[in-house]
LOFI-424323 format. One record per atom (N, C-alpha, C): y, z, x; residue in one letter. Coordinates in steps of 0.001 Angstrom, whole numbers, padded with zeros to 6 digits, always signed. Layout:
residues N
YZXA/...
//
This chain:
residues 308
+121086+099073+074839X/+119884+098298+075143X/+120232+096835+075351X/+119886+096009+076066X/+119607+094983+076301X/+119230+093515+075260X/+119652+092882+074881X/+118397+092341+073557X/+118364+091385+074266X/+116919+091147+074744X/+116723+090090+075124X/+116199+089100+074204X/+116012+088164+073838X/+115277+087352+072797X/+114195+086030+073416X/+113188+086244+072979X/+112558+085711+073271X/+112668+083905+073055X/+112665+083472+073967X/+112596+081830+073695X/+111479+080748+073833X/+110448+081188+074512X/+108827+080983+073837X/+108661+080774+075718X/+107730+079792+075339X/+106409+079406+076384X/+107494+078269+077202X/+107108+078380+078856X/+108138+077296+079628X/+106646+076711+080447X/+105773+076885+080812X/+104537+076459+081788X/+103468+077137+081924X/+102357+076455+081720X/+100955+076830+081889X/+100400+075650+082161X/+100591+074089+081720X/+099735+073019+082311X/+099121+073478+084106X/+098024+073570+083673X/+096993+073702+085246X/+097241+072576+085706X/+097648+072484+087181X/+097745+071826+088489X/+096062+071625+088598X/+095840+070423+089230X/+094508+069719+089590X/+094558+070808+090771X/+093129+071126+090157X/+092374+072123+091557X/+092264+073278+091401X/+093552+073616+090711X/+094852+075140+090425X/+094465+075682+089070X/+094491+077255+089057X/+094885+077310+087436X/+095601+078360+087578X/+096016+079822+086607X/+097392+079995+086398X/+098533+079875+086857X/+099726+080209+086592X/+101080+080284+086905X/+101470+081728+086754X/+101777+081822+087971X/+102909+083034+087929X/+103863+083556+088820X/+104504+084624+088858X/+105453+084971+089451X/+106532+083864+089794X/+107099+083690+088384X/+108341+082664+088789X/+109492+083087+089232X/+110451+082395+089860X/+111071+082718+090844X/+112204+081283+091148X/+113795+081525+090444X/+114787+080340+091160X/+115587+080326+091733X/+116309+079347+092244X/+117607+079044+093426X/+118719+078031+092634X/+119713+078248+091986X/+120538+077333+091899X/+120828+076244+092641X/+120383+074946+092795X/+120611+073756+093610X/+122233+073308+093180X/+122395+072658+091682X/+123942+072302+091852X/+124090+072254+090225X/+125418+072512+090073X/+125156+072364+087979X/+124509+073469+087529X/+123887+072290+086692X/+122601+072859+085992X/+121137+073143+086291X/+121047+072542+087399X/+119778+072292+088187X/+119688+073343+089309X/+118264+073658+088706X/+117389+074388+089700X/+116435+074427+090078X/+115933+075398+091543X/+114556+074984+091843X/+113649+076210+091034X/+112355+075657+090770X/+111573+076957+090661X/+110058+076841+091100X/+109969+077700+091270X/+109183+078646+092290X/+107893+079437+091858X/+106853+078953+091998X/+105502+080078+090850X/+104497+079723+092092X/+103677+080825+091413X/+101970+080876+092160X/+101094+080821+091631X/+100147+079968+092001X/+098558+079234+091322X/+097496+079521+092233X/+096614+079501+091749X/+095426+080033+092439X/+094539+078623+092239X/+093548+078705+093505X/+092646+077528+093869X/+091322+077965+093407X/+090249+077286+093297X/+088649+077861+092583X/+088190+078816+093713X/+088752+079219+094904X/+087952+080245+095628X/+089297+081746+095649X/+090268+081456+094373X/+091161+082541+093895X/+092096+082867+095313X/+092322+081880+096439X/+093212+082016+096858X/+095021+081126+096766X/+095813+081934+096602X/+097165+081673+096404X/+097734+080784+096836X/+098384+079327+096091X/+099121+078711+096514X/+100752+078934+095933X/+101623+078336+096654X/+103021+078303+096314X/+103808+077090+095689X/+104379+076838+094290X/+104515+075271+093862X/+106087+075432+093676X/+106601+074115+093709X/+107991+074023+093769X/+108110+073104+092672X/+109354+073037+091861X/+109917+072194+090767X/+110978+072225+090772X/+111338+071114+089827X/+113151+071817+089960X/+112958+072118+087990X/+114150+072333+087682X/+114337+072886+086003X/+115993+072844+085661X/+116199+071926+084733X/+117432+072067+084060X/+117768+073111+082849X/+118862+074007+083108X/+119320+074551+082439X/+120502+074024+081182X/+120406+074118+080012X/+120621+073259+078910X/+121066+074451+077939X/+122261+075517+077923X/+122710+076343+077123X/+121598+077195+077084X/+120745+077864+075979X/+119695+078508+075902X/+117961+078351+076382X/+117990+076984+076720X/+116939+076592+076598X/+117121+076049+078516X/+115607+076222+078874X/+115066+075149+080245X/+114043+074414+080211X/+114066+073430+080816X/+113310+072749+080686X/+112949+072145+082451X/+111493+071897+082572X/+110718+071368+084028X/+111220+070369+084553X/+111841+069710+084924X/+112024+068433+085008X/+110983+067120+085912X/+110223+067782+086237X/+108981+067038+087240X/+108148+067937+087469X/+107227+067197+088515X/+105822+067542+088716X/+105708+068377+089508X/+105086+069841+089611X/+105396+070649+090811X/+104450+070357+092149X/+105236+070394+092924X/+104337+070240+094028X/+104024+071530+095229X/+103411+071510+095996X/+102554+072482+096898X/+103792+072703+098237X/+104164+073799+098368X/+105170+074046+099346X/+104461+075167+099984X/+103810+076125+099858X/+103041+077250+100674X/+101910+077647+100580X/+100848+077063+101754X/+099607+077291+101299X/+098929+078721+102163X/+097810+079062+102091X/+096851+080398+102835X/+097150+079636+104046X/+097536+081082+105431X/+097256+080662+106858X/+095848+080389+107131X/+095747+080264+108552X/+094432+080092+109347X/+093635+081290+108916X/+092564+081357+109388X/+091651+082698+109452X/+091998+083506+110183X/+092481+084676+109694X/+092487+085989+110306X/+093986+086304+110466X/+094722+085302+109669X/+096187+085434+109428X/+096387+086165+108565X/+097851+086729+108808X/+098372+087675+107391X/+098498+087642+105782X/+098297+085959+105777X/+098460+085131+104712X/+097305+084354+104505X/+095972+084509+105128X/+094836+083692+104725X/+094257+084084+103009X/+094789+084430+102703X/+094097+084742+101364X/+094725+083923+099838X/+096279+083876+100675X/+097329+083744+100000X/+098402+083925+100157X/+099357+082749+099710X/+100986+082871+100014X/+101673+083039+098489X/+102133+083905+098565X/+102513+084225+096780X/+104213+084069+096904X/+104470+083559+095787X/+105998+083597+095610X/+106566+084681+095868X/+108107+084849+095913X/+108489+085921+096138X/+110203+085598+095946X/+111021+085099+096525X/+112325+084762+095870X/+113035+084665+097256X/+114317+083628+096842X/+115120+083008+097752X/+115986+084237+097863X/+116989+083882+099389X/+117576+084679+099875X/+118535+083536+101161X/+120389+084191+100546X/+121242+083158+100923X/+121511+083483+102356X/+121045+082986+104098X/+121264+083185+105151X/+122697+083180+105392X/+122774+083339+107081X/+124365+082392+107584X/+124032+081317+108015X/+125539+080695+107978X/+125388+079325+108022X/+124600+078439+107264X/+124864+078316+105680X/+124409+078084+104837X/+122444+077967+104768X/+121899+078504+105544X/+120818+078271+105788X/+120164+078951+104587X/+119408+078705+103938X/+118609+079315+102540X/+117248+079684+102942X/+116912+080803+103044X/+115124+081371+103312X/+114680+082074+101960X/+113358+081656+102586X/+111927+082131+101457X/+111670+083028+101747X/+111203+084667+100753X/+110243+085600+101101X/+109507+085405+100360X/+108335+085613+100842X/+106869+084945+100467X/+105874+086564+100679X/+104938+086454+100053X/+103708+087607+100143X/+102322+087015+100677X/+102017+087371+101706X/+100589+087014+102394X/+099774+087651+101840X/+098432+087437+101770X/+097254+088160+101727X/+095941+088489+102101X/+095686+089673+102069X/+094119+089214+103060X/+092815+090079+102039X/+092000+090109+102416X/+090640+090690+101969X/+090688+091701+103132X/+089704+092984+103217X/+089377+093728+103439X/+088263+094517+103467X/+087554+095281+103925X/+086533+096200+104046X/+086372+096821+103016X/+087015+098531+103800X/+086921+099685+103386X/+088197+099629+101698X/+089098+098919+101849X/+090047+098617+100650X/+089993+097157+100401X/+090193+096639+099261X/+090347+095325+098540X/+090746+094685+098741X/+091876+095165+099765X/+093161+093793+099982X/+094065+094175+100716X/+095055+093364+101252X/+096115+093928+102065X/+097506+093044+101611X/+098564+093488+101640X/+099465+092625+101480X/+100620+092935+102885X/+101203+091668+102623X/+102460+092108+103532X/+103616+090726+103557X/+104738+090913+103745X/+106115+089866+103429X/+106473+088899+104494X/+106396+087460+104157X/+106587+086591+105568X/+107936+086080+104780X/+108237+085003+105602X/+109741+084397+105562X/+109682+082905+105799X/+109975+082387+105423X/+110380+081069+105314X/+111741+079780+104886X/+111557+078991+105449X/+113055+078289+105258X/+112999+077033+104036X/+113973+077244+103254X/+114059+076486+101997X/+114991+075565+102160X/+114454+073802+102248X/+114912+072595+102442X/+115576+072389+101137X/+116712+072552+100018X/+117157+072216+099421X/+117100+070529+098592X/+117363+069783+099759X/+117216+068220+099848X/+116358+067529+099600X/+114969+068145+100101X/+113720+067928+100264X/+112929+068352+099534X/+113340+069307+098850X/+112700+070755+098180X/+111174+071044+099285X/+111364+071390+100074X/+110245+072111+100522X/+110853+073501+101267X/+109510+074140+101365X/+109629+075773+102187X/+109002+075318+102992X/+108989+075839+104665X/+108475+075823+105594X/+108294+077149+106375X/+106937+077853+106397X/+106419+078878+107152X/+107933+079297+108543X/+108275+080132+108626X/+109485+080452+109689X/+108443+080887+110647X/+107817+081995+110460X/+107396+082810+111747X/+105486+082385+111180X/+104584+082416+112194X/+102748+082992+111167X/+102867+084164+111063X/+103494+084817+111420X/+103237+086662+111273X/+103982+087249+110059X/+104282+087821+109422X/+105421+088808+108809X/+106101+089470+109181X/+106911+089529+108469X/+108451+089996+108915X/+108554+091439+108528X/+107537+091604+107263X/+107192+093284+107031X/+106337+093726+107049X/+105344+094309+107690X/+104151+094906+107313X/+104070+096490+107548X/+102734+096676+108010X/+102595+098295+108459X/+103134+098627+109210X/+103361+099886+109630X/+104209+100339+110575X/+104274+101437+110398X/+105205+102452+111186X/+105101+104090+110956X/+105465+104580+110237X/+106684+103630+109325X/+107019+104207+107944X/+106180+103513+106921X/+105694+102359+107500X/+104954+101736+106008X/+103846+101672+106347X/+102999+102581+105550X/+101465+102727+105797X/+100745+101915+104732X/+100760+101689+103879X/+099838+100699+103147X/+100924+098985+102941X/+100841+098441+101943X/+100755+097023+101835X/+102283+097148+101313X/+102419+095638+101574X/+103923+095581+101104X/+103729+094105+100703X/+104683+093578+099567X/+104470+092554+098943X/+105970+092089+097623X/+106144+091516+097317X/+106770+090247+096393X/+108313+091282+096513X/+108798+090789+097664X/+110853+090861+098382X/+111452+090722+097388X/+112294+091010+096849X/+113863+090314+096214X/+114788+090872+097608X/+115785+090433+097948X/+116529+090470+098919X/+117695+090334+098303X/+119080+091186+098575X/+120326+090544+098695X/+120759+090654+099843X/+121888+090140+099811X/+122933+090182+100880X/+124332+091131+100544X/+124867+091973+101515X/+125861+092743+101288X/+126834+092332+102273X/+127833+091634+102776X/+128919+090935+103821X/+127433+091147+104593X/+127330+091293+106107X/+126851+091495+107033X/+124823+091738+106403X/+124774+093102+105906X/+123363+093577+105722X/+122871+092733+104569X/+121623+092960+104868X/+120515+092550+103848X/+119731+093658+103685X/+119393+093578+102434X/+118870+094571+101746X/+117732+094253+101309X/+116548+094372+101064X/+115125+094176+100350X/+114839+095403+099670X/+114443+095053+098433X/+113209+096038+097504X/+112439+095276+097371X/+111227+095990+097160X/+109641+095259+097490X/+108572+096254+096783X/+107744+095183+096531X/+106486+096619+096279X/+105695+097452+097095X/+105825+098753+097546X/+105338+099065+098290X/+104036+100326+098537X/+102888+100161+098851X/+101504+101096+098714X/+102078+101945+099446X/+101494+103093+098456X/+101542+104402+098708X/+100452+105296+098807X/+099562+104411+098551X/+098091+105640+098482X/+096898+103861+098194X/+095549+104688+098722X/+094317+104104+097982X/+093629+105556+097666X/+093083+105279+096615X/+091997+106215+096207X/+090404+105435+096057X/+089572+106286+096518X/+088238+106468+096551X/+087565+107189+095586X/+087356+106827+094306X/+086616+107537+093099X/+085210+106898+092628X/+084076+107802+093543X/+082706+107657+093491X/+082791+105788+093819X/+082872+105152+094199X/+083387+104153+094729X/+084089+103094+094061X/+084890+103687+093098X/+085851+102829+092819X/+087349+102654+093300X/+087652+101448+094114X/+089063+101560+094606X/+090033+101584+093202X/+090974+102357+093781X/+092391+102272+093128X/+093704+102373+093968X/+094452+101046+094138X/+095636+101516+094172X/+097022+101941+094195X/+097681+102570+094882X/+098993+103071+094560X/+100127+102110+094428X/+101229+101785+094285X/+102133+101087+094728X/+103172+101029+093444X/+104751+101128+094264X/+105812+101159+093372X/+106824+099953+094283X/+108130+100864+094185X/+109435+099807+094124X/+109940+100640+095659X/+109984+100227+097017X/+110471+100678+097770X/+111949+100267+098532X/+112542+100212+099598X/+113666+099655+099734X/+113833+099732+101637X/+114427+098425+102102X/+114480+098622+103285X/+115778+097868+103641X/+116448+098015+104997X/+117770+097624+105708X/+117484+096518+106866X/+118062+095008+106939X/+117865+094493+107769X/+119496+093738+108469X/+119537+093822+109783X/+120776+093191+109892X/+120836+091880+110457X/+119800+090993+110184X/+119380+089955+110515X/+117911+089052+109529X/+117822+089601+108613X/+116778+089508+107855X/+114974+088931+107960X/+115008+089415+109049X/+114222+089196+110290X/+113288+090517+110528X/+114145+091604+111082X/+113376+092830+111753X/+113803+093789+110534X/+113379+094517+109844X/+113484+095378+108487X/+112827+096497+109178X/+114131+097457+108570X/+113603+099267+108540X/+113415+099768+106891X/+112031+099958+107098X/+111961+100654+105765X/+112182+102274+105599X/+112873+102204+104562X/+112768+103855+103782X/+111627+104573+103578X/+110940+106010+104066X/+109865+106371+103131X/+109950+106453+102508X/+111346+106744+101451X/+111168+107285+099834X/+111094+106047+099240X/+110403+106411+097778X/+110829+105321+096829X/+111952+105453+096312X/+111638+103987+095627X/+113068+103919+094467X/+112799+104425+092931X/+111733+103782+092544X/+111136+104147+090774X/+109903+105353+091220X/+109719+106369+091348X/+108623+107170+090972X/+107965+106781+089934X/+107132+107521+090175X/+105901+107091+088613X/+106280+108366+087710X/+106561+107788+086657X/+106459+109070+085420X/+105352+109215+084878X/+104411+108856+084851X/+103193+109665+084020X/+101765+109717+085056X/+101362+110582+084863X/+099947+111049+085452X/+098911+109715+085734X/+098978+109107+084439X/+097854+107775+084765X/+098634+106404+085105X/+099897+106569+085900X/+100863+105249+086326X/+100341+105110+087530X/+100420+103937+088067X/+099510+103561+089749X/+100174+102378+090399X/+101104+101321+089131X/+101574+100506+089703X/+102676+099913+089113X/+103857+099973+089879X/+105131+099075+089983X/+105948+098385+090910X/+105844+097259+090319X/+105639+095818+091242X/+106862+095078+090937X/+106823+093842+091611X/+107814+092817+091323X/+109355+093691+090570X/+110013+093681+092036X/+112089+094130+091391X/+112452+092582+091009X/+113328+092843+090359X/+114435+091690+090460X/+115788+092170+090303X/+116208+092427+091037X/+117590+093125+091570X/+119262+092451+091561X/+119967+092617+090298X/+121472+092140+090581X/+122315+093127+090902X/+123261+092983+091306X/+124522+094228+090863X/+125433+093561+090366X/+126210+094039+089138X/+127583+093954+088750X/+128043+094887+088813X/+129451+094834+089222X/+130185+095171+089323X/+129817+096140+090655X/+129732+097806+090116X/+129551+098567+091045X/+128023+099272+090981X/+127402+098523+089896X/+126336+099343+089599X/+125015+098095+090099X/+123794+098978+090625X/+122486+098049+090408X/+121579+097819+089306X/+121074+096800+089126X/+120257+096477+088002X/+119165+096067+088091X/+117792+096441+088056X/+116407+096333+088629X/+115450+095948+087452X/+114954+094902+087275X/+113926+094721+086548X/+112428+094953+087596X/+111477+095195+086654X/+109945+095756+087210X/+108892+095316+086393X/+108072+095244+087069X/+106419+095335+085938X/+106188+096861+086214X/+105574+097315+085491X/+104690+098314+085429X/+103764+098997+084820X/+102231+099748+084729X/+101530+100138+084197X/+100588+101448+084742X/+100173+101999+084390X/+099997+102200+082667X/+099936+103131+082843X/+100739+103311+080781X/+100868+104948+079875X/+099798+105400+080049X/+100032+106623+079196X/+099057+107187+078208X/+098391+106354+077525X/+098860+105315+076823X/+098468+104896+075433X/+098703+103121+075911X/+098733+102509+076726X/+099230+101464+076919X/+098896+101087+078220X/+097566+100488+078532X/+096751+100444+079530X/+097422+098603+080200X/+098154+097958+079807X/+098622+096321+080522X/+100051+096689+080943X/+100323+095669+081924X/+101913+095611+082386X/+102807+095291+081397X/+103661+096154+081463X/+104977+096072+080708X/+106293+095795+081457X/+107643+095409+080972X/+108955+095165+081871X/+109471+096308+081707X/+110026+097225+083099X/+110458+098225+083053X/+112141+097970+083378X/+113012+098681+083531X/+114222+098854+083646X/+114851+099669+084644X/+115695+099964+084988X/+116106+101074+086404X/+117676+100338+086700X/+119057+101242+086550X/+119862+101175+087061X/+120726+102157+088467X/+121336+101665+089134X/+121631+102590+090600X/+123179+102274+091189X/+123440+103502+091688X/+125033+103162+091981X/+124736+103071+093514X/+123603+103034+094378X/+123400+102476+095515X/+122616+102162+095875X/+121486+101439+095370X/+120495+100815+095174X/+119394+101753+095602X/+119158+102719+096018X/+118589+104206+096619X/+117926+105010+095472X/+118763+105389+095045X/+117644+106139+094210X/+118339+105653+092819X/+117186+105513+092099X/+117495+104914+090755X/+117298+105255+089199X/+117396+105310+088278X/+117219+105876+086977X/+116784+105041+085596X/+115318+105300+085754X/+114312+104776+085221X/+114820+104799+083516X/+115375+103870+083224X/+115385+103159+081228X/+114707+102168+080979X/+113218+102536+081013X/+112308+101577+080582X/+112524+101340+078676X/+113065+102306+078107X/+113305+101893+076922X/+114666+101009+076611X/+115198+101010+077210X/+116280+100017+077480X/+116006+098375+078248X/+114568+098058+078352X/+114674+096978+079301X/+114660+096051+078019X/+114831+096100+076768X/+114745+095224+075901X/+113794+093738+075264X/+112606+094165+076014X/+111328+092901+076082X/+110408+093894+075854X/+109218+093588+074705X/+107953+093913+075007X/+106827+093205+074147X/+105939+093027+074026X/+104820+092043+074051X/+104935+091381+072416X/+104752+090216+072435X/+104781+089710+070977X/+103737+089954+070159X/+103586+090117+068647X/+102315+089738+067691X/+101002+089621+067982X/+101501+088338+068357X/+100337+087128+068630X/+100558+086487+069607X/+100103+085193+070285X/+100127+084642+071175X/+100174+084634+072680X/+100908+083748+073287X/+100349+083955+074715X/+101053+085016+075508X/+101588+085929+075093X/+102275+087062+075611X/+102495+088279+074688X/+100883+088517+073516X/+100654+089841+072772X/+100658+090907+073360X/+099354+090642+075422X/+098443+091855+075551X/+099103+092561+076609X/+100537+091853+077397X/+101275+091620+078197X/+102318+091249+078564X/+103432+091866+079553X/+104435+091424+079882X/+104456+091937+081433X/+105037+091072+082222X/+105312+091734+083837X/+106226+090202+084624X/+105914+090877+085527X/+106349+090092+086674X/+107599+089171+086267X/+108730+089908+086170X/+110288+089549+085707X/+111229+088448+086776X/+111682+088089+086572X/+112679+087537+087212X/+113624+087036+086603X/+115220+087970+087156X/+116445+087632+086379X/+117336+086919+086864X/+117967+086016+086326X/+119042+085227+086710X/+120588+084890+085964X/+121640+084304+086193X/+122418+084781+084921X/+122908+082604+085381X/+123327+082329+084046X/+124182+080794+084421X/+124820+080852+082870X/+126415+080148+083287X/+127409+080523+082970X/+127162+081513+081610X/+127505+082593+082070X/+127580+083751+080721X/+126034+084224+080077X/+124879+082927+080112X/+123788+083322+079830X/+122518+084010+080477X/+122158+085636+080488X/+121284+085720+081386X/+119506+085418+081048X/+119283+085030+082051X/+117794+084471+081903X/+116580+085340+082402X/+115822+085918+081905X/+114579+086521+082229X/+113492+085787+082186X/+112571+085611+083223X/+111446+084550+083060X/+110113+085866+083452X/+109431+085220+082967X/+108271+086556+083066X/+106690+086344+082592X/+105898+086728+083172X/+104372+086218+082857X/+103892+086521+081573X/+103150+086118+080968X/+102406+087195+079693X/+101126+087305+080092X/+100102+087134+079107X/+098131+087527+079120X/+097928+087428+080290X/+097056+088461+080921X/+096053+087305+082073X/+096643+087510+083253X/+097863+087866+083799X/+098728+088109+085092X/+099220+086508+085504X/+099300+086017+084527X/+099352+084592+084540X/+098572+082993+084617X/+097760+083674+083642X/+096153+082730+083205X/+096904+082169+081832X/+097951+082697+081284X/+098848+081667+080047X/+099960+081551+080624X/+100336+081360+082403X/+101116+080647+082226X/+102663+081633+082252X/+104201+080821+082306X/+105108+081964+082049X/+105943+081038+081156X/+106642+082515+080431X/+107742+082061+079420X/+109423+082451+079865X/+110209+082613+078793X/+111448+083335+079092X/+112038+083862+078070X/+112863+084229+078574X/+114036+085212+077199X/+115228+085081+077514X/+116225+085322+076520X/+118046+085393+077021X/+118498+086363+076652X/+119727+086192+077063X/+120857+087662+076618X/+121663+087199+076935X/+122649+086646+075801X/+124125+086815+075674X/+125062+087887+075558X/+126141+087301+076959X/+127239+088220+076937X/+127130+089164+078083X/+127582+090156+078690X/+127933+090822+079830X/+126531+092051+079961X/+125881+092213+081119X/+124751+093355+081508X/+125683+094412+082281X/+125936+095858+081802X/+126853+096735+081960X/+125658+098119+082727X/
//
């Protein structure tokens, strides 16, 4: 197992206008310093994108400034008018650094739509800048419902994405519900993406409907996938799930091994999700939402020593 240890609360101060934080998300700039990356919502609950940087200090991080607004909702009737949600950096050629980002829209007959745009990350400047208005992933003949929050690597040449991807809506006497797990697609330009129909994490239990947000390393020869996901039998909020793979394809679900789950008391009792892993020198870092989907805000955890 994993031990991750908890190291408390890193951000929740509400941004003027803005209130929660979530889905954090960083880029090593130089050292110790990094950028990071979360999503806040405006009083009409559509998604903005904020940038900071954060020093890393042995166990502990800390904000180092004021975050500011790097991705806001497109025009009307854009892929992203609802919302531009974080999603995580990804290293181009020619040192060029891009954003995958999650658009959003409202809907009719279903609640919502999602789908993955791209963007270019100014290092210098710290800003993201919209690449294309359209997305780079959406529907299509293999992907029939929504797609949303990328981790991307790079392999020499290919790029690789896992993403969350809908698999179903249901219609129960009119309540929507729906589907969505951990899917996986091939790009050789990180631009035009072929997705897989299969998934990667199936759902193990009868009343499971959603797993979201990967955060994807490999060492050595093996993959390593962090997840949100919910719900048991007995355990109706997002929890951090686990999944290792010897080709990032099909994978083998040790959610009892992901070594995090909800504290006592406080701002991360009723909840845990939306992971993001990183490692700096020897220490690895998990940052992750608690209560609320990020209405308290996100914290982190560590783990010393080697992830096998």
């Amino acid at each position: 197992m994993i031990a991750w240890q908890k190291q408390g609360f890193l951000f929740c101060s509400p941004l003027e206008g803005f209130s929660q934080a979530r889905l954090p998300n960083v880029w090593r700039l130089h050292d110790d310093i990094y950028a990071l990356v979360f999503t806040s919502v405006d009083a009409s609950m559509r998604s903005h994108t904020f940038i900071t940087t954060m020093r890393v200090d042995g166990h502990r991080l800390e904000i180092l400034q004021k975050p500011k607004l790097v991705l806001a909702p497109g025009p009307l009737g854009y892929f992203d008018d609802r919302g531009a949600m974080a999603s995580a950096f990804a290293q181009g050629d020619n040192g060029v650094i891009y954003y995958y980002y999650t658009g959003w829209q409202l809907l009719h007959d279903v609640t919502f739509e999602f789908a993955i745009g791209r963007a270019i990350f100014d290092p210098e400047k710290l800003t993201i800048t919209k690449e294309f208005p359209g997305p780079v992933l959406a529907k299509d003949t293999r992907n029939l419902f929504l797609n949303a929050a990328a981790y991307v690597l790079r392999e020499g040449k290919a790029w690789r994405m896992w993403y969350t991807g809908g698999v179903n809506w249901e219609n129960n006497n009119g309540v929507l519900k729906h589907y969505y797990t951990i899917k996986h697609a091939n790009s050789s330009d990180g631009i035009h993406w072929e997705a897989s129909p299969e998934v990667c994490i199936p759902f193990q239990y009868d009343t499971e409907y959603a797993i979201a947000r990967p955060s994807v390393t490999k060492i050595g020869d093996t993959y390593h996938m962090w997840y949100t996901y919910r719900e048991t039998p007995t355990i109706h909020t997002y929890r951090i799930g686990y999944a290792t793979s010897a080709d990032g394809l099909t994978w083998t679900r040790k959610d009892d091994e992901a070594g995090i789950d909800v504290s006592p008391e406080g701002w991360d009792s009723e909840m845990v999700g939306y992971p993001h892993v990183f490692e700096h020198n020897g220490v690895w870092f998990l940052m992750y939402n608690g209560n609320g989907y990020g209405k308290t805000g996100f914290g982190y955890a560590t783990h010393d020593g080697p992830i096998r």
